[in-house]
C-alpha positions as CSV (number, residue, x, y, z in Angstrom):
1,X,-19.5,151.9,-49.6
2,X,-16.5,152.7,-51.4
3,X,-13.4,151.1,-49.7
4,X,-9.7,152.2,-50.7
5,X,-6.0,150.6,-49.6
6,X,-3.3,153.0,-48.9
7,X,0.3,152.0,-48.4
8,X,2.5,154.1,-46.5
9,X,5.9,154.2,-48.1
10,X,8.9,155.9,-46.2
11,X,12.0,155.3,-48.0
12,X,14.5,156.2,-44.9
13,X,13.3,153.2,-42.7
14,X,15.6,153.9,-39.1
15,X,16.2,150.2,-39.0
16,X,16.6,149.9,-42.6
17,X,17.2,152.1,-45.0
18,X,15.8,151.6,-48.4
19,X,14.4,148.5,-47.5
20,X,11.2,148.6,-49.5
21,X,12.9,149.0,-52.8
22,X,15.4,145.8,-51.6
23,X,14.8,142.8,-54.0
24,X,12.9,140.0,-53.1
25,X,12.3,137.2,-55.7
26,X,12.8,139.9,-58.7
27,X,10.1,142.5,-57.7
28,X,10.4,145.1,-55.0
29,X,9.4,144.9,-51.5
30,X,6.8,147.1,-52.2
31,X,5.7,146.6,-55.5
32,X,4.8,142.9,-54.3
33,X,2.8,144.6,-51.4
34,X,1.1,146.6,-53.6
35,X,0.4,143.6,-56.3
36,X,-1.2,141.5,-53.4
37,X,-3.1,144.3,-51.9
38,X,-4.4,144.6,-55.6
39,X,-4.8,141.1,-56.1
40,X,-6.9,140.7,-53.1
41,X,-9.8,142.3,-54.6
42,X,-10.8,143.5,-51.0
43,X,-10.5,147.6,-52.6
44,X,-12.2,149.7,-55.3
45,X,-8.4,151.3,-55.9
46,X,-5.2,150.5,-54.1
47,X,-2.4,153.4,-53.5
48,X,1.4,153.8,-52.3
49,X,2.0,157.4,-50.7
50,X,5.5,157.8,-50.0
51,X,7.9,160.7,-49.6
52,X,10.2,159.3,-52.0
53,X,10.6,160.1,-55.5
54,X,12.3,157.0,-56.0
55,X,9.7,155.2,-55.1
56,X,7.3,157.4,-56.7
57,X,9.0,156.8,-60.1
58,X,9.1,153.1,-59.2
59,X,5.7,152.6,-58.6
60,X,4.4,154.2,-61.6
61,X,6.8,152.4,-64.0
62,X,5.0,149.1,-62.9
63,X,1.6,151.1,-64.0
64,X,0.8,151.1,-60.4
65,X,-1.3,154.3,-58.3
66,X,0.9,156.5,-56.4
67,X,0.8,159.6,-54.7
68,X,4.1,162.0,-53.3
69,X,3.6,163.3,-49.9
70,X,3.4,167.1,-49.7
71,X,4.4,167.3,-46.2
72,X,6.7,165.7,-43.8
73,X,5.0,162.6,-41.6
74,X,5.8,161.3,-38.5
75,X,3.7,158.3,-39.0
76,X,1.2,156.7,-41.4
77,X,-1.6,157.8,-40.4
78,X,-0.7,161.4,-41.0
79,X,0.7,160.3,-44.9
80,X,-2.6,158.8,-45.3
81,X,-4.9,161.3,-44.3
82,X,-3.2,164.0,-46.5
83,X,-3.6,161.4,-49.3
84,X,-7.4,161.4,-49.0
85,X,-8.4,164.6,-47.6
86,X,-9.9,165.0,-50.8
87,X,-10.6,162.0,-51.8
88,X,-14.3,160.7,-52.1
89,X,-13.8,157.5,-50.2
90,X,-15.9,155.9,-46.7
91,X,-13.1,153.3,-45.4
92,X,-9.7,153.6,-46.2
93,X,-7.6,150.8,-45.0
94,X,-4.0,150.6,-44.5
95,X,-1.8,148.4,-45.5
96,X,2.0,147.9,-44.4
97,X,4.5,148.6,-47.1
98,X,6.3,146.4,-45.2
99,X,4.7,143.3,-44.9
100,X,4.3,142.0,-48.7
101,X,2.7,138.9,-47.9
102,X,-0.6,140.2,-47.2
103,X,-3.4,138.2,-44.9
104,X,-6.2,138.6,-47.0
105,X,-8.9,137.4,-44.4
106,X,-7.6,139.7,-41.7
107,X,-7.8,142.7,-44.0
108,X,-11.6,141.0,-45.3
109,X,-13.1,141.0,-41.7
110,X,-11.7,144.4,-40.9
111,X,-14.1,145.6,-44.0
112,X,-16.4,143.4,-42.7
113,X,-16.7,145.7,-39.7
114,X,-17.8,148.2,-41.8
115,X,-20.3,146.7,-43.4
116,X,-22.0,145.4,-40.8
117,X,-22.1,148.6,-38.9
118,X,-25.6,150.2,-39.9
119,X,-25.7,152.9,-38.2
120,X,-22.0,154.0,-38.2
121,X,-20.8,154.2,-34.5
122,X,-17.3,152.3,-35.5
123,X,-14.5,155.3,-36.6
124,X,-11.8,152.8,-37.0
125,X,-11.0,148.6,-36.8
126,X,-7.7,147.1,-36.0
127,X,-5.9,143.5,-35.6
128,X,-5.1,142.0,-32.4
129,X,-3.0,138.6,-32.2
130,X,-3.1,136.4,-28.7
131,X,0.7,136.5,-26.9
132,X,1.5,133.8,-24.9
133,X,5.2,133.8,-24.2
134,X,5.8,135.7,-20.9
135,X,8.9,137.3,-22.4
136,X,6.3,138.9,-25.7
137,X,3.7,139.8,-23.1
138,X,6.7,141.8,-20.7
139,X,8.8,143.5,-24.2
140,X,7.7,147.1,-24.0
141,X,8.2,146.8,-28.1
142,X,4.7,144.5,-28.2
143,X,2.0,147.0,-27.9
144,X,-0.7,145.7,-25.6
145,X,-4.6,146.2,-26.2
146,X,-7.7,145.5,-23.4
147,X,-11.0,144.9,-25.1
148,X,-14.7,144.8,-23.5
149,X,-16.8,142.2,-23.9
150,X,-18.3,143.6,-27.4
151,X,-14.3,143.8,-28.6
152,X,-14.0,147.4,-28.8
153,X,-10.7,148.8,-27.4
154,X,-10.4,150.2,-23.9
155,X,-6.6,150.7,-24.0
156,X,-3.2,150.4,-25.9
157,X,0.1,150.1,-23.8
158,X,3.5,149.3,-23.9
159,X,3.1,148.2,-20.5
160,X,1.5,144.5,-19.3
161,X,-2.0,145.0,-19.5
162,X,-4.3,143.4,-17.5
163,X,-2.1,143.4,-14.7
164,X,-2.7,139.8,-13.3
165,X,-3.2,140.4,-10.0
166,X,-5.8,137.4,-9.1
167,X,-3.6,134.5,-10.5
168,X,-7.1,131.8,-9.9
169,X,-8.3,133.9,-12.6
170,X,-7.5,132.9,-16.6
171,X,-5.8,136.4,-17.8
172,X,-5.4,136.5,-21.6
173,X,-2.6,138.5,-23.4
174,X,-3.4,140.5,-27.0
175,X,-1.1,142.2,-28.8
176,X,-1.8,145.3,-31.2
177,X,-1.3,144.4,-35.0
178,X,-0.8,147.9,-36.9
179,X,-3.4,147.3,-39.3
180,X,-5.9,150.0,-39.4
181,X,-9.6,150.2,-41.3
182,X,-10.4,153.9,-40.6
183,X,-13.4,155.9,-41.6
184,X,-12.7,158.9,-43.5
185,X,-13.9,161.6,-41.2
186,X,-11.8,160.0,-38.3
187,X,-8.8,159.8,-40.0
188,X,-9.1,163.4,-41.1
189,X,-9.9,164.4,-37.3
190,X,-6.8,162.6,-36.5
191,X,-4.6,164.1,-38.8
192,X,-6.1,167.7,-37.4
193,X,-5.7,167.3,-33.7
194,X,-2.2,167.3,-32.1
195,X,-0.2,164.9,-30.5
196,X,-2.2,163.9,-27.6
197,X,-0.4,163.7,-23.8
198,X,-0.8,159.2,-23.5
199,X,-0.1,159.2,-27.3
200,X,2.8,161.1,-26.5
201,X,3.9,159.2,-23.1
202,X,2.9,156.0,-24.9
203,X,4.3,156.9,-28.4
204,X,1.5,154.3,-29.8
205,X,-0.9,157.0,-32.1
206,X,-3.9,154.7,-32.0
207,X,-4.6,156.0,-28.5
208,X,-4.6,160.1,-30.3
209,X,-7.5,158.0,-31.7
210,X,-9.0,157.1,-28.2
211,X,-8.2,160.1,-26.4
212,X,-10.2,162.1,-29.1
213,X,-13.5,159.7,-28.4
214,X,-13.2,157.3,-31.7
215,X,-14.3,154.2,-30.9
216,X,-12.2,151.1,-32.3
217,X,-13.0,147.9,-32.8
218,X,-10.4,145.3,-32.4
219,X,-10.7,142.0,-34.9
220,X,-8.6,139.1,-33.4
221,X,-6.4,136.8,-36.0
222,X,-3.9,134.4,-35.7
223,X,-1.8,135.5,-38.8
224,X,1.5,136.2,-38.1
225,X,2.5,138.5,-40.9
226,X,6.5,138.3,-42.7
227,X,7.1,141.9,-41.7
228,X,10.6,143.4,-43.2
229,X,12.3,145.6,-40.2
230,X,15.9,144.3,-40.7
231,X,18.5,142.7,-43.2
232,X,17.8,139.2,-41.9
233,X,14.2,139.9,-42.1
234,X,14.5,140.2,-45.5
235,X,16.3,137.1,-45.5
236,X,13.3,134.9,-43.9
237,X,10.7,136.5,-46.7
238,X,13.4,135.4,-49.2
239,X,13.0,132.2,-48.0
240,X,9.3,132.1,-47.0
241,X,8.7,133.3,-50.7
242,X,10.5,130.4,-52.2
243,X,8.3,128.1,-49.9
């Protein structure tokens, strides 16, 4: 089973511009995501896909695999799937250009899936991470997931779901970490089916994957990753780094 990385890189972040070519600790944001994602030794080839020549050029001055985008994205998943249409790859998993500090055994048990799925009814695996705080569990910007008892997804919202309406009963809260591990075929059917009308309401794209009968399984971790959204983000990995 041949198992690839791909790093989305969008250079015109809303929330920050540029910031995956901001400094931190003398490398780029995204060249030290793409060095751990290497370094992990979890992928047969690791790969940034951006839409940004300057990050193109950046990447493969440090020797590194990169690939331009030939189209305009709205989200990862899109970037990626043109990336590998023609690639001859089985799991393609992505990794957050954002997020250089990588969590290598939460990306391990998400191959893991994978592997131990013999007769390949799993299109796609994801993270989930338990919220506890009632004020995480009610922010519409914490995308919720519901699970059955086997851990495969029933549903993504922004919404508070389980609504805890039997308070005798022990209710507990998962958010929706956007690491994916995607088989090939289901990313590609992704990437040819439209926007879907919950993905749309929602504006959360792994339920385009529901709504088009993948099935995902969801791995639970307790890794809370450093991701870089903002200026003082950036900060706190500065800091974190020098730890």
């Amino acid at each position: 089973m041949k198992v690839i990385a791909m790093i989305p890189a969008r250079y015109n972040a809303s929330r920050f511009p540029g910031k995956l070519m901001k400094d931190l600790g003398g490398k780029s944001v995204i060249l030290r995501t793409y060095e751990a994602a290497l370094n992990s030794k979890l992928f047969s080839e690791v790969y940034v896909v951006t839409d940004s020549d300057i990050i193109f050029n950046h990447i493969k001055n440090a020797n590194g695999k990169v690939l331009l985008s030939i189209k305009e994205h709205e989200c990862g998943s899109d970037r990626i799937a043109e990336a590998v249409e023609f690639m001859d790859v089985d799991v393609v998993v992505n990794v957050q250009g954002d997020e250089p500090f990588i969590d290598e055994i939460s990306l391990s048990k998400l191959v893991e899936v994978f592997k131990n799925d013999v007769k390949k009814e799993i299109d796609l695996a994801s993270l989930k991470v338990q919220i506890k705080e009632q004020v995480e569990i009610e922010n519409p910007n914490n995308v919720k997931v519901i699970t059955d008892v086997n851990n495969m997804a029933l549903y993504f919202s922004r919404s508070v779901i389980p609504y805890h309406r039997d308070t005798n009963i022990e209710v507990k809260y998962y958010k929706h970490k956007g690491v994916y591990a995607f088989r090939k075929q289901a990313l590609i059917d992704f990437y040819n089916t439209p926007i879907t009308p919950l993905e749309a309401a929602e504006k959360i794209e792994a339920i385009r994957y529901q709504e088009i009968g993948k099935k995902i399984k969801m791995v639970e971790t307790t890794f809370e990753a450093v991701g870089i959204d903002t200026p003082e983000d950036l900060e706190k990995a500065i800091k974190f780094l020098g730890k």
